[in-house]
N, C-alpha and C positions, 0 to 999 in steps of 0.2 A: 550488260556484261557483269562478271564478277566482281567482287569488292577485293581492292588490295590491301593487303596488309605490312604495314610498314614492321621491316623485325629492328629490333635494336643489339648489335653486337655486344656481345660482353665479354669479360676475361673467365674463364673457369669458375673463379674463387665467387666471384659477382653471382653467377648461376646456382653456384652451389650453396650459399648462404641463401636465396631467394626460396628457394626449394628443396633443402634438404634438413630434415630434422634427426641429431643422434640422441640413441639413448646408451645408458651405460649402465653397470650395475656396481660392480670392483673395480674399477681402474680409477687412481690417484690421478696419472697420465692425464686424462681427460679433465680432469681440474687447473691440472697444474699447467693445460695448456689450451684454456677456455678463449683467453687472449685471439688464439689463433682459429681456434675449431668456429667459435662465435660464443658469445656470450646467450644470445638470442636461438644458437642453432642446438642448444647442448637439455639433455632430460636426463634427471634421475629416474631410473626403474627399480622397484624390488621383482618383476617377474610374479610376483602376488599370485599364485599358491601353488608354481611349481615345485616338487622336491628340488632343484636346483636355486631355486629364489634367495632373496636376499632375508625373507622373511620367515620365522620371526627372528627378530636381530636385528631388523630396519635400523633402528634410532643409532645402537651402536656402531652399525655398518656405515652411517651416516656422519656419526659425531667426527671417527679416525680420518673418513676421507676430506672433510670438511676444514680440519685443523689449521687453521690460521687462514682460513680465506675470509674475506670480507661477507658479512651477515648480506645487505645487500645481493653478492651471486651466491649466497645460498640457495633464499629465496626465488630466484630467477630458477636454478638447474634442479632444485626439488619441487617446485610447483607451480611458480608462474607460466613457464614456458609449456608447460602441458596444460594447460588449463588456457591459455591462447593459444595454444593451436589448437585444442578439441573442445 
């Protein structure tokens, strides 16, 4: 017979953090509420080389949104988190 597969229930938030990765490109918002989005689940984008992109102006576009958040989730939402997951 077939092999069963035991599911394991979860809350939303549990599924959604397992499985979902955001990116962002201008939004503060998304910083200022990393806490909640995941620390783990959040990417910086520049959209890299559409006329709409963040580039070139990365770094500044980087520095403003960044302001006063801890060095630590910088590093995490500009390029750790992309660089584990791809």
């Amino acid at each position: 017979m077939g092999r069963r597969t035991q599911l394991r229930l979860q809350e939303p938030s549990e599924t959604f953090h397992d499985h979902v990765a955001c990116t962002f490109m201008r939004d503060r918002n998304v910083i200022l509420n990393r806490e909640i989005i995941g620390k783990g689940d959040t990417m910086w984008g520049s959209d890299f080389l559409h006329f709409d992109g963040a580039w070139p102006g990365s770094s500044n576009s980087l520095k403003s949104q960044f302001e006063g958040v801890q060095l630590e989730d910088q590093r995490r939402i500009d390029r750790e988190n992309a660089i584990a997951l791809y």
